[in-house]
VEXKOL-497319 format. One line per 8 residues: number of its first residue (from 1); their letters; for each residue x, y, z of N, C-alpha, C. Coordinates in Angstrom, 3 decimals, padded with zeros to 6 digits, always signed. Layout:
! VEXKOL-497319
NUM	A	X,Y,Z,X,Y,Z,X,Y,Z | ...
//
This chain:
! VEXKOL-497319
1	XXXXXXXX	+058.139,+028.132,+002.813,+058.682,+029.467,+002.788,+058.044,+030.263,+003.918 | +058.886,+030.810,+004.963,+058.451,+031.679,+005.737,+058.397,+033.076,+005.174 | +058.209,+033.860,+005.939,+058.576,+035.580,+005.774,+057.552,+036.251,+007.313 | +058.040,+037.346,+007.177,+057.797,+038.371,+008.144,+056.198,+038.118,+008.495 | +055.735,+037.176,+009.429,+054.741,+037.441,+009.880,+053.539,+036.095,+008.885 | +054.170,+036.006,+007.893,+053.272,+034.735,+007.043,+054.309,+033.684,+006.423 | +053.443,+032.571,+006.572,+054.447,+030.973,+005.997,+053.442,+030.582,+004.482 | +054.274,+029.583,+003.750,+053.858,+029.301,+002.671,+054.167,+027.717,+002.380
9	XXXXXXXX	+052.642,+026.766,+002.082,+053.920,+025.491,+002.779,+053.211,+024.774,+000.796 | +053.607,+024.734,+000.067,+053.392,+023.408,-001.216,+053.484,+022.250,-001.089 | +052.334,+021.934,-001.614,+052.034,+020.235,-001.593,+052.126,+019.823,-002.989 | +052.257,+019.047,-003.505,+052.842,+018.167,-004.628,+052.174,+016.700,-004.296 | +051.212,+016.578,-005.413,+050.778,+014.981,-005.637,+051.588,+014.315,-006.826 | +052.050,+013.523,-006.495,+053.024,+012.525,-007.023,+052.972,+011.471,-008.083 | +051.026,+011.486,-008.289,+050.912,+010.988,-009.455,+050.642,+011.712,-010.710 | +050.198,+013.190,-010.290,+049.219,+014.114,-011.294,+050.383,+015.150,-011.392
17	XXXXXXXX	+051.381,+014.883,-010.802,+052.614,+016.613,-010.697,+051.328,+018.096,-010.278 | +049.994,+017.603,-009.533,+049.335,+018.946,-008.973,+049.799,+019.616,-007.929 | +050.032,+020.821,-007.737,+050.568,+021.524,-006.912,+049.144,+021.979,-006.045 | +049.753,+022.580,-004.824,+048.268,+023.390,-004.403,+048.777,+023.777,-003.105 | +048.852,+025.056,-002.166,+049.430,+025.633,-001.585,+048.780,+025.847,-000.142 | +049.651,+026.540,+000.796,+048.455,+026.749,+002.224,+049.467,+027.777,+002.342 | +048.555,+028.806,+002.927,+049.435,+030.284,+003.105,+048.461,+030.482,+004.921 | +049.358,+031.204,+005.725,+048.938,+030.991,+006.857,+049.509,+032.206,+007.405
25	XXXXXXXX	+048.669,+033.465,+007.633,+048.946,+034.267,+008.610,+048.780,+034.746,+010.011 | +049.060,+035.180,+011.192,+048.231,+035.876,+012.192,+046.997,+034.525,+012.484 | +047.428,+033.625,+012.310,+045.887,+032.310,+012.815,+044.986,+032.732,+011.668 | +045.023,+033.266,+010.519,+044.543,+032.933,+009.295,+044.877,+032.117,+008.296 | +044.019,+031.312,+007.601,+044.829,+030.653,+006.752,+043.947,+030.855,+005.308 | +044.701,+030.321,+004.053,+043.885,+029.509,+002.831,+044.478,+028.409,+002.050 | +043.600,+028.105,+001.481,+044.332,+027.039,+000.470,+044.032,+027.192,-000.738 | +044.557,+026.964,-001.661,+044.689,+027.607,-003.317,+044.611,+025.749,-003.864
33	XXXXXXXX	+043.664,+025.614,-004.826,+044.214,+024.568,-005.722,+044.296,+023.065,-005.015 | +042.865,+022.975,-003.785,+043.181,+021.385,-002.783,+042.997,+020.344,-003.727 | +043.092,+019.052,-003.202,+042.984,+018.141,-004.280,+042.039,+017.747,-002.884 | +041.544,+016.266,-003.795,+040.398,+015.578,-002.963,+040.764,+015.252,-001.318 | +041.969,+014.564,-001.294,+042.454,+014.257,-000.289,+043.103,+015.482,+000.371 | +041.973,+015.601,+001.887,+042.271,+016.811,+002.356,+043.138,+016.598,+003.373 | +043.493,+015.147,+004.363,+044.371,+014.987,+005.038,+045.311,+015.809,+005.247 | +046.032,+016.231,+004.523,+047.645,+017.082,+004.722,+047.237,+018.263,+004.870
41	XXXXXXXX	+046.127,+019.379,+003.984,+045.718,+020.317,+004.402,+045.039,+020.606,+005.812 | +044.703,+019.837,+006.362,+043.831,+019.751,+007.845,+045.167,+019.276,+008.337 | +045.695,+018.739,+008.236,+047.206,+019.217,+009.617,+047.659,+020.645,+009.299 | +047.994,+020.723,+008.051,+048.597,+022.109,+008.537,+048.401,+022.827,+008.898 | +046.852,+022.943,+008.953,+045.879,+023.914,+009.590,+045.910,+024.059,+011.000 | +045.467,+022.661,+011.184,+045.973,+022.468,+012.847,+047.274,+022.670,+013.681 | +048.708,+021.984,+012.656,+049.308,+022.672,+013.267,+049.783,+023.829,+013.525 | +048.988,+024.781,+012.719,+049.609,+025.918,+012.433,+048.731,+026.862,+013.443
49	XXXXXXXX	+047.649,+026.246,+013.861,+046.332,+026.816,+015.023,+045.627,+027.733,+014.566 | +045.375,+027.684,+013.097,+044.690,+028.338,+011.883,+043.341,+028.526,+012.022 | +042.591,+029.160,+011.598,+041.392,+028.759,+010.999,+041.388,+029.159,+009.114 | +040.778,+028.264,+008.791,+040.698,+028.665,+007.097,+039.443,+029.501,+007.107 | +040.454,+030.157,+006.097,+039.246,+031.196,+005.965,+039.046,+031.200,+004.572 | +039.550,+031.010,+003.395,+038.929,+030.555,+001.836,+039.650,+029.823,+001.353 | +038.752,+028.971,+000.190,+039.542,+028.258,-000.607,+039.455,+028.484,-001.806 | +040.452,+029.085,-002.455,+040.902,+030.004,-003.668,+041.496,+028.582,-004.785
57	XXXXXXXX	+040.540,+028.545,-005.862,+040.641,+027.792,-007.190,+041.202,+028.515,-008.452 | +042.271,+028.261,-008.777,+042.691,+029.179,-010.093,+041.879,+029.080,-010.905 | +041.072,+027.708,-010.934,+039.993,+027.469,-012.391,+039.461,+026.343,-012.080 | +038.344,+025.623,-012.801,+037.258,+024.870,-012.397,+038.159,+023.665,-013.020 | +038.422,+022.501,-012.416,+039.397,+021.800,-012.456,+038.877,+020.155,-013.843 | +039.460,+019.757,-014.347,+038.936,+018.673,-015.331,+039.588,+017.740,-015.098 | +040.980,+017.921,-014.779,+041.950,+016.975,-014.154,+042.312,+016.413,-013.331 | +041.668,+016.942,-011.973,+041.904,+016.163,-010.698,+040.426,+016.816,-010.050
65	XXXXXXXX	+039.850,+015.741,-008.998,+039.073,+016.450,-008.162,+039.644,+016.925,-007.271 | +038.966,+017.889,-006.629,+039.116,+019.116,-005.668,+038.474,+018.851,-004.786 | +039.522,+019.138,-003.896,+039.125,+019.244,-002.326,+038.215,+020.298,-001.582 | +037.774,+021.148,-002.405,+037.240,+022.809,-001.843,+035.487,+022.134,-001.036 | +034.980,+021.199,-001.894,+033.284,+020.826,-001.283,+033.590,+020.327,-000.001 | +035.195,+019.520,+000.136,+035.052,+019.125,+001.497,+035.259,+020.458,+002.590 | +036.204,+021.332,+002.597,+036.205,+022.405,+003.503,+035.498,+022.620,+003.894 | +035.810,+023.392,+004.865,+034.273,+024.714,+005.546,+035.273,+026.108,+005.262
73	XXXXXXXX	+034.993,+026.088,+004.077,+035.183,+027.781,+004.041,+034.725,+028.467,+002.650 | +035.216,+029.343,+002.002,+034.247,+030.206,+001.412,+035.094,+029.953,-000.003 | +034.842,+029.686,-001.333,+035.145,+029.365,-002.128,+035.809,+030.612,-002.975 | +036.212,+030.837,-003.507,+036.906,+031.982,-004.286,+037.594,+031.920,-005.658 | +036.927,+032.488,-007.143,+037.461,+031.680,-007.673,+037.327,+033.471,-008.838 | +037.600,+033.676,-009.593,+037.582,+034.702,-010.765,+036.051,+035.172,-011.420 | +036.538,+036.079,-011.978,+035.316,+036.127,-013.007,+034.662,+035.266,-013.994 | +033.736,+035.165,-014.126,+032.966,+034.606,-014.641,+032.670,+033.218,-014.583
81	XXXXXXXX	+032.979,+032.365,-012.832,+032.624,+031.405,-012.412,+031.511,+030.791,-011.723 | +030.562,+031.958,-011.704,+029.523,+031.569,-011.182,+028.602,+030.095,-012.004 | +028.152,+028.949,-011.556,+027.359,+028.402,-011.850,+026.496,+027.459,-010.582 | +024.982,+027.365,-011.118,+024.457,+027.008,-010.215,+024.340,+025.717,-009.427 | +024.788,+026.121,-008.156,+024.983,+024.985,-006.965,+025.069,+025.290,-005.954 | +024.770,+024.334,-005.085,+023.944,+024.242,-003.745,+025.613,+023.776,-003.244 | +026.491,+023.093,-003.736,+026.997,+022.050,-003.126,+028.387,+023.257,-002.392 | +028.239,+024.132,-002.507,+029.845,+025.173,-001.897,+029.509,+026.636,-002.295
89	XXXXXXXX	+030.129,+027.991,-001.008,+029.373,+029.106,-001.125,+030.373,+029.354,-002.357 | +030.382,+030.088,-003.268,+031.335,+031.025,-004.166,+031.360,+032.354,-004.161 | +032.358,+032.636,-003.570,+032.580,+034.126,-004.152,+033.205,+034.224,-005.260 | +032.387,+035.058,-006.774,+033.062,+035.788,-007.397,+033.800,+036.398,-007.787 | +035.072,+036.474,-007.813,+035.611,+037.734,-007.502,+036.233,+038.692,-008.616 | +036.379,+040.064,-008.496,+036.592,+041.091,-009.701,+038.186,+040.958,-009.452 | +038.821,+041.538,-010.950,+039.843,+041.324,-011.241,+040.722,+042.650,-010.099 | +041.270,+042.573,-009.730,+041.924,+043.099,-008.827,+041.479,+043.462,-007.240
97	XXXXXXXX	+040.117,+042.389,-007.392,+039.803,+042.508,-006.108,+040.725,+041.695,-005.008 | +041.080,+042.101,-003.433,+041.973,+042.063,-002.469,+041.162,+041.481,-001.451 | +042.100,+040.472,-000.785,+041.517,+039.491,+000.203,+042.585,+039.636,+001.926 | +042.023,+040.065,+003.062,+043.248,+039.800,+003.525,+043.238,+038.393,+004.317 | +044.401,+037.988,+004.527,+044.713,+037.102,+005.492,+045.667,+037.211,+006.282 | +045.135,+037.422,+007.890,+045.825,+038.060,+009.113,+046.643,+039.338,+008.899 | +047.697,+039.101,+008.796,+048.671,+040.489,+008.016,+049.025,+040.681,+006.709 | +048.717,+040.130,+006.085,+048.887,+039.979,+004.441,+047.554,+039.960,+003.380
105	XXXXXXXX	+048.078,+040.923,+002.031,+046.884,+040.415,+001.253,+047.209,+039.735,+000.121 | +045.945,+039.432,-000.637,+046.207,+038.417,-001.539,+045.173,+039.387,-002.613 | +045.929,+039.553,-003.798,+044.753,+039.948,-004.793,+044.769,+039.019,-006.174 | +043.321,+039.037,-006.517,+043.034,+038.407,-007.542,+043.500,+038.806,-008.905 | +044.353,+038.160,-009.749,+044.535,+038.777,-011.556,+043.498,+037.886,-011.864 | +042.716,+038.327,-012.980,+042.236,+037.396,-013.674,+042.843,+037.200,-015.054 | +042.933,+036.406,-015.382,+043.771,+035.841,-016.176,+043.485,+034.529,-017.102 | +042.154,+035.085,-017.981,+041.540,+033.917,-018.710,+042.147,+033.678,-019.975
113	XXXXXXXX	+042.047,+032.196,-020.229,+043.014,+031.141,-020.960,+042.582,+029.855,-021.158 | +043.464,+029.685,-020.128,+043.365,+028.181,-020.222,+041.454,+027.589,-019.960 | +040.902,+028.513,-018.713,+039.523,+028.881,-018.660,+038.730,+030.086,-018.513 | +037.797,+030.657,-019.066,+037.375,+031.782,-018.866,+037.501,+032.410,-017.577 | +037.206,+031.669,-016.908,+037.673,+032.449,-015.089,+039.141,+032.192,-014.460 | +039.552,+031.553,-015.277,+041.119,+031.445,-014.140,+041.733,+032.942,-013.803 | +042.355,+032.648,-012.827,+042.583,+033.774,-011.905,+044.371,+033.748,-011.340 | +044.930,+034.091,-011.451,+046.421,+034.198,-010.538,+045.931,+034.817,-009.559
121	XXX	+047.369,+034.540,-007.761,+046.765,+035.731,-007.011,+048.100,+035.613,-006.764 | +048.416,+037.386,-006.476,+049.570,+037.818,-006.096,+049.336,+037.922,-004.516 | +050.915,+037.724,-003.741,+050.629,+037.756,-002.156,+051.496,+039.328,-001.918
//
């Protein structure tokens, strides 16, 4: 999905039905929800002449591993996800707190459920 100034590209793993997204503005980018295999996310990055700038987790995952330890970028995940580790930076983030990327923002709902910190983000 394009639009005015930002693209939106979904990836789909084929054994797990996991979704997980790359939003790319102005040579900003993120990724929401990576799975281990970061291959496809690092092209789009590249081709898109991106730099990532966070990787936004709806919730601390049980079902598939996550791709976020491999990145280089800044982790982002809801309230009440802090736990202690060395292994990836986390930002916290408050429930309606706003992120931008290039020309667009992204804000956090939090939206606990399924896990105490899961988070939606509206673009």
């Amino acid at each position: 999905m394009k639009g005015a100034g930002f693209q939106v590209k979904q990836f789909k793993t084929a054994e797990l039905a996991i979704y997980s997204y790359f939003l790319e503005s102005e040579g900003e980018s993120l990724l929401i929800d990576p799975t281990l295999d970061t291959k496809a996310y690092e092209s789009a990055i590249t081709e898109n002449k991106s730099t990532l700038k966070y990787v936004f987790l709806t919730h601390y995952h049980a079902d598939f591993l996550s791709g976020h330890t491999q990145l280089k970028a800044e982790v982002v995940m809801g309230p009440g996800a802090k736990r202690q580790t060395n292994q990836f930076k986390l930002h916290e983030a408050k429930d309606g707190e706003i992120f931008n990327i290039g020309s667009i923002k992204v804000q956090v709902i939090h939206t606990p459920g399924h896990t105490l910190e899961s988070s939606c983000f509206l673009l």
